[in-house]
PAKE-147185 format. One line per field, with one value per residue (C-alpha): residue in one letter; x negated, y, z negated. Coordinates in steps of 0.25 Angstrom, whole numbers, plus 2048, in hexadecimal, padded with zeros to 3 digits. Layout:
N
resn	(a / ...)
x	(X / ...)
y	(Y / ...)
z	(Z / ...)
// end
This chain:
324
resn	(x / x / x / x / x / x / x / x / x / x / x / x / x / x / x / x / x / x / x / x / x / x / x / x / x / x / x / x / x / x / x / x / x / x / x / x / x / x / x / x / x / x / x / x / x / x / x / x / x / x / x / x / x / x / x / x / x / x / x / x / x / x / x / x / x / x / x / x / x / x / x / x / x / x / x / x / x / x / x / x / x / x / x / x / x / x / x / x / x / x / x / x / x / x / x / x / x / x / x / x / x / x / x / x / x / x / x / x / x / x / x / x / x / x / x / x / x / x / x / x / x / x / x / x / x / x / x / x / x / x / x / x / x / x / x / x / x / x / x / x / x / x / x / x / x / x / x / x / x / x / x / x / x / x / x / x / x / x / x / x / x / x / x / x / x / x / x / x / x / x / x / x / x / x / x / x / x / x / x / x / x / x / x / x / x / x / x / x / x / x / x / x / x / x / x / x / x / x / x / x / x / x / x / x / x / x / x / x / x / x / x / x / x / x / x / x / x / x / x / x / x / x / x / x / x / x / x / x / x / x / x / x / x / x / x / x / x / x / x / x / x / x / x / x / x / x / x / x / x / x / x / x / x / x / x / x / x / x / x / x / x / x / x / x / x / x / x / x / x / x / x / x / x / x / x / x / x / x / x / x / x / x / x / x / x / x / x / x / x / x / x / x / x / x / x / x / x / x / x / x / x / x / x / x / x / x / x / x / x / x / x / x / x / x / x / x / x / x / x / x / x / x / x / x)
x	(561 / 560 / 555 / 54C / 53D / 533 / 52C / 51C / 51C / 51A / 50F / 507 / 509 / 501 / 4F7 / 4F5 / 4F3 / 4E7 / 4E1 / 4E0 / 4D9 / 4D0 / 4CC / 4D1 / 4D0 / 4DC / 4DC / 4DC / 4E8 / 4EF / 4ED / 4F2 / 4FD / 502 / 501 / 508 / 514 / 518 / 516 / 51F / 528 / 527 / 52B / 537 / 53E / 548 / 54A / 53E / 533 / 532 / 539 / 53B / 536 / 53A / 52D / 52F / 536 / 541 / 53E / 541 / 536 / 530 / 53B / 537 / 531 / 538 / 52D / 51E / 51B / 523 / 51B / 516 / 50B / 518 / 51A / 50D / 50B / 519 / 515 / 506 / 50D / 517 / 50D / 505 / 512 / 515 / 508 / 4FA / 4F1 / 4E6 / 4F2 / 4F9 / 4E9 / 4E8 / 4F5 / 4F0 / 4E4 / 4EC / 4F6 / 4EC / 4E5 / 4F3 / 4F8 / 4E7 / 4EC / 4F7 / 4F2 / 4E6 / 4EF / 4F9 / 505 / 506 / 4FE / 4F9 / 4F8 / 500 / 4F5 / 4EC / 4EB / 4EF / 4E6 / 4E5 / 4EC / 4E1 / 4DE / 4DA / 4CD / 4D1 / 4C7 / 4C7 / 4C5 / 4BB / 4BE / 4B5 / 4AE / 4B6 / 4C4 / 4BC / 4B7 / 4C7 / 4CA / 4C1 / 4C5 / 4D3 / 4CF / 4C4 / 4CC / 4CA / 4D5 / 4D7 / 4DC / 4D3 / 4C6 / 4CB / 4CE / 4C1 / 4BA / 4C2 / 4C0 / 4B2 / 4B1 / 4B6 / 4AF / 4A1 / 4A3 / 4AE / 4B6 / 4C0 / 4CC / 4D0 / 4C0 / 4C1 / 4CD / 4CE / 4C3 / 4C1 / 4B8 / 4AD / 4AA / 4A7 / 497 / 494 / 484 / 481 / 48C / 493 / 4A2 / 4A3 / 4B0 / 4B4 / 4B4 / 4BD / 4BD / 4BA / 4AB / 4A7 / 49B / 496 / 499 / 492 / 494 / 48B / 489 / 494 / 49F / 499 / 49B / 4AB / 4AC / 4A5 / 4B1 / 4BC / 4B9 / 4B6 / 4C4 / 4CC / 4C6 / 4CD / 4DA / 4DC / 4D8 / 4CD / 4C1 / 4C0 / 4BD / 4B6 / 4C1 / 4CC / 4CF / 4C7 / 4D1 / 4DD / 4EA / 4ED / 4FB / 4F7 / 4EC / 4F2 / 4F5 / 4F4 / 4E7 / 4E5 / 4E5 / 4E2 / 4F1 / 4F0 / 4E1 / 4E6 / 4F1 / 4E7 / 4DE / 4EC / 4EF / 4E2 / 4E1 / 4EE / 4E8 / 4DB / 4E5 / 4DB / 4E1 / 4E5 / 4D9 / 4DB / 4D1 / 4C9 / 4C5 / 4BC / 4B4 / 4B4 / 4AE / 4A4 / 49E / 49D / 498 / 48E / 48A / 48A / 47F / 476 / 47A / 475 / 480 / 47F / 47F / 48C / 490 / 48E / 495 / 4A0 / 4A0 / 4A2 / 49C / 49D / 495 / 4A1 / 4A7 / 49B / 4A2 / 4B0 / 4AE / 4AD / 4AE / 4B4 / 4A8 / 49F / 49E / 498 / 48F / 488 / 488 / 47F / 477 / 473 / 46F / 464 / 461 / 463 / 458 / 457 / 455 / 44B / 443 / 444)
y	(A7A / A88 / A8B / A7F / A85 / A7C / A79 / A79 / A74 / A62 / A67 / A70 / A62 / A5B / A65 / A66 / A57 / A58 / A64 / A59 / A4F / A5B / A5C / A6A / A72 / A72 / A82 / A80 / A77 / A81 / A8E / A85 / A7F / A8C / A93 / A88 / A85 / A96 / A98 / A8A / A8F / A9D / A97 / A8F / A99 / AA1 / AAC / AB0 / AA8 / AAB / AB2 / AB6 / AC3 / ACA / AD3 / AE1 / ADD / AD6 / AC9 / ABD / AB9 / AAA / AA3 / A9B / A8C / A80 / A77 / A77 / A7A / A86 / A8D / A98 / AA5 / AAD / AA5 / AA4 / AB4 / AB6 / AAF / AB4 / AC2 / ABE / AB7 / AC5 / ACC / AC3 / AC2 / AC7 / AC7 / ABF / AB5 / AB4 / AB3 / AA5 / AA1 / AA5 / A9C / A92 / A91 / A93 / A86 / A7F / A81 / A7C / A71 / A6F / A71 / A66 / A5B / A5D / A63 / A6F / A73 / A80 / A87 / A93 / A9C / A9A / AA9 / AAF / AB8 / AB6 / AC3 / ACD / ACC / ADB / ADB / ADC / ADE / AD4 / ADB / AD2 / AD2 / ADC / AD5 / AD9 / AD3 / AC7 / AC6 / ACB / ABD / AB6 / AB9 / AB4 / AA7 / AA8 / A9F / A8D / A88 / A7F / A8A / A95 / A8B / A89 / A96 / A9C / A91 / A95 / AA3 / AA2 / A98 / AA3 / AAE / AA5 / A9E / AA7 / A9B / A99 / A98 / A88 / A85 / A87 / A81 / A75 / A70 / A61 / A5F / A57 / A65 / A6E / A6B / A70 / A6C / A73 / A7F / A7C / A79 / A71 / A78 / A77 / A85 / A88 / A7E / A73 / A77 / A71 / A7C / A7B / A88 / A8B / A93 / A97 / A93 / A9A / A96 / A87 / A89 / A8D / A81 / A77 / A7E / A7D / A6D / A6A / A70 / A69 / A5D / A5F / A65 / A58 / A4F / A47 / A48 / A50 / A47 / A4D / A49 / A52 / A61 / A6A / A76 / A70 / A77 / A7A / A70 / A63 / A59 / A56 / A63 / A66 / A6C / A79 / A80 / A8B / A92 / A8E / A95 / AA2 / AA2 / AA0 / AAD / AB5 / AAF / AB5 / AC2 / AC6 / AC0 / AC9 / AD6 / AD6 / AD9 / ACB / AC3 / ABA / AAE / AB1 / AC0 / AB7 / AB4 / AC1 / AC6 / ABA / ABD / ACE / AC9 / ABF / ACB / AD5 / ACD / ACC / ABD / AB8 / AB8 / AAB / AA4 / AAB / AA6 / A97 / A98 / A9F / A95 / AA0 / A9D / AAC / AB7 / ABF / ABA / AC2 / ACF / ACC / AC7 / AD0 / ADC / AE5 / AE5 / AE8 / AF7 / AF1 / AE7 / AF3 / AFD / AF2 / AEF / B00 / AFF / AF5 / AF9 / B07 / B10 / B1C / B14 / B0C / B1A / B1E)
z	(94A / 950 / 948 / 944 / 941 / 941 / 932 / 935 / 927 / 92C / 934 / 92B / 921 / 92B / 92B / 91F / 91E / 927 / 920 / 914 / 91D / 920 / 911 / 914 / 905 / 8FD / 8FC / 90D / 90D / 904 / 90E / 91A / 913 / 90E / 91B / 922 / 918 / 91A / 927 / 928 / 91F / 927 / 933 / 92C / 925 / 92E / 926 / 91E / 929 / 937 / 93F / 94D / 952 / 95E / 966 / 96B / 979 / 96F / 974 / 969 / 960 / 961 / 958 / 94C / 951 / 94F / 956 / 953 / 960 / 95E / 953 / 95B / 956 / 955 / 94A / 944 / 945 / 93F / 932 / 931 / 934 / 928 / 91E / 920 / 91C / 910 / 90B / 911 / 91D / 916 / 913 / 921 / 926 / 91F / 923 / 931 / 930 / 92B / 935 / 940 / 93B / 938 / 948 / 94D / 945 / 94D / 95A / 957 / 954 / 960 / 959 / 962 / 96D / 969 / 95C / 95C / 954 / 95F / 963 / 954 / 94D / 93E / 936 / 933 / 924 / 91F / 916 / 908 / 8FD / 8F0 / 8E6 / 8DB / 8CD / 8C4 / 8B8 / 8AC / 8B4 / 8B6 / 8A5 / 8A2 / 8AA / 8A3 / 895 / 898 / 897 / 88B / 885 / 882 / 887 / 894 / 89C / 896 / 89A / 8A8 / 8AC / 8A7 / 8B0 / 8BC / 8BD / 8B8 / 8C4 / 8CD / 8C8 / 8CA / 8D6 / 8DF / 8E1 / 8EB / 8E3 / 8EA / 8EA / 8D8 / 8D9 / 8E1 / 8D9 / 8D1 / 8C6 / 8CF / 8D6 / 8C9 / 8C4 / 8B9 / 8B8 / 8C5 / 8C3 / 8D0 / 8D3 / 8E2 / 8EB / 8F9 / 8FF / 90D / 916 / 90B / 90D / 8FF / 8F7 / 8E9 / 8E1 / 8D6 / 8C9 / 8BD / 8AE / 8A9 / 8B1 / 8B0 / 8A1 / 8A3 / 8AB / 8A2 / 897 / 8A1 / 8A5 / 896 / 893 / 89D / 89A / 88D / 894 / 89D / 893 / 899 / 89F / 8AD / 8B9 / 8C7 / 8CE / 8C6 / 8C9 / 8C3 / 8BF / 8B7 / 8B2 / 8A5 / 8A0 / 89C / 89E / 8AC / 8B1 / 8BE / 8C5 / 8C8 / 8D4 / 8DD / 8D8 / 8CB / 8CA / 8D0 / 8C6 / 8BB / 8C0 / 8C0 / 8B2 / 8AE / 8B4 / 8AD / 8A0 / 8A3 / 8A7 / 8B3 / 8C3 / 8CA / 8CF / 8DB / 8DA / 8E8 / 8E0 / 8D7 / 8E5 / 8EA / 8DC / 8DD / 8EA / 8E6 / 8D8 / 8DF / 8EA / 8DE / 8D7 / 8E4 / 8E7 / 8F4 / 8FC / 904 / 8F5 / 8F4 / 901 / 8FE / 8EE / 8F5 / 902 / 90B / 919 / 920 / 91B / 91D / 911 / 909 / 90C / 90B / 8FC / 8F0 / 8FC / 8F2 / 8E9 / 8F3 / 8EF / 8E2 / 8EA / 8F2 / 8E4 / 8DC / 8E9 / 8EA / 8DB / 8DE / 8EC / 8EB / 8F5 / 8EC / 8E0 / 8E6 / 8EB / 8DC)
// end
């Protein structure tokens, strides 16, 4: 056929097949697998995908590839190009970092010679602030669920989870009932890169939690066993999981309940870290609860508080009220 495009989608199958035998993190599998299922589908679709640009001198641009070894930058640099269009430059950043690991992948087991990413430089993602969530948005979430039933129990212990540990939304997520210990107040996750770390949270939430496990013991019918997921759903005693979707629907649910501004699950870790900094936590605790490697990260999070931060630490260090 005149214009048979080559579908990338077998190939990313396999790599994602490997991933697993990595023990990549599920969260990890899912960035990959979305990135490479559109910029696939982007290749394919003749109207709506790729298509061929001519330069400045009018000569044809690089047609659309029907051979692996034809997938060329243009290509790649047409998509991120369009993915920054279609949705954001933090978004077509990950789909970047994806790709460029996806086409490594390649190139290590001999189905092309070269990567074609080798020489591309990832979009510039532009600094954007998080805003963290003020208290009273955070007690108006709260009393949303003040109720006893299943759901009301469950809720309440995620947020308060987030609230208290700062929480990556897959590492509260992907969680079984053998990671959460109540006794020592820590829940065990795997942070990026499936580096395991023991988070842990106070008396409070330990409380909700010991409410939430009583009451979906009673929602499921039987006992909970270590090996079961830890956040269930809400229609019958062999509903399904939660998951990562599901739990940002639920804080969407809620903020409309609360008539409070949307909160997207990653603000609840941006206001732990100002929160933590605001109360004169030690910052390489914060670092290790949070699993962060780089102190880098300790400016980037809750950044649009930082105002605050410096206003509280002039009341106690103030000079001139020290001279008075």
């Amino acid at each position: 056929m005149a214009d048979e495009r080559y579908n990338i989608g077998p190939m990313a199958a396999s790599w994602l097949r490997a991933l697993r035998s990595e023990n990549k993190s599920d969260n990890t599998i899912r960035i990959y697998g979305n990135a490479t299922r559109q910029f696939a589908a982007f290749l394919l679709d003749q109207t709506g995908g790729y298509q061929p640009v001519a330069d400045e001198d009018g000569n044809p641009g690089r047609p659309a590839p029907t051979d692996l070894d034809e997938v060329h930058r243009e290509h790649v640099q047409a998509y991120i190009a369009a993915t920054i269009k279609r949705t954001s430059p933090a978004n077509a950043h990950q789909h970047f970092r994806a790709l460029r690991t996806f086409f490594k992948w390649l190139e290590d087991e001999e189905e092309i010679d070269r990567t074609p990413m080798r020489t591309m430089k990832a979009p510039t993602v532009p600094e954007k602030e998080v805003p963290v969530i003020p208290d009273d948005a955070l007690e108006k979430l709260l009393k949303t669920c003040k109720g006893k039933t299943y759901v009301d129990r469950r809720d309440t212990a995620i947020i308060m989870l987030f609230i208290d540990t700062g929480l990556r939304l897959s590492e509260l997520t992907d969680r079984k009932v053998e990671d959460l210990d109540l006794d020592f107040k820590v829940l065990r996750v795997l942070g990026k890169g499936g580096v395991p770390r023991s988070v842990p949270f106070g008396a409070t939430c330990a409380t909700v939690l010991d409410r939430y496990l009583r009451a979906a013991a009673k929602h499921k019918g039987k006992p909970l066993e270590e090996g079961m997921w830890l956040w269930w759903g809400d229609r019958g005693k062999k509903g399904h999981r939660l998951q990562v979707w599901g739990v940002g629907t639920m804080v969407e649910r809620r903020c409309k309940e609360a008539g409070i501004e949307h909160i997207h699950p990653h603000q609840f870790r941006h206001t732990f870290a100002h929160q933590w900094r605001l109360f004169d936590g030690n910052e390489d605790d914060l670092m290790r609860i949070t699993g962060w490697r780089s102190r880098q990260m300790l400016s980037r999070y809750g950044a649009s508080a930082g105002a605050e931060r410096a206003r509280k630490a002039h009341e106690r260090l103030s000079p001139a009220d020290r001279l008075a």
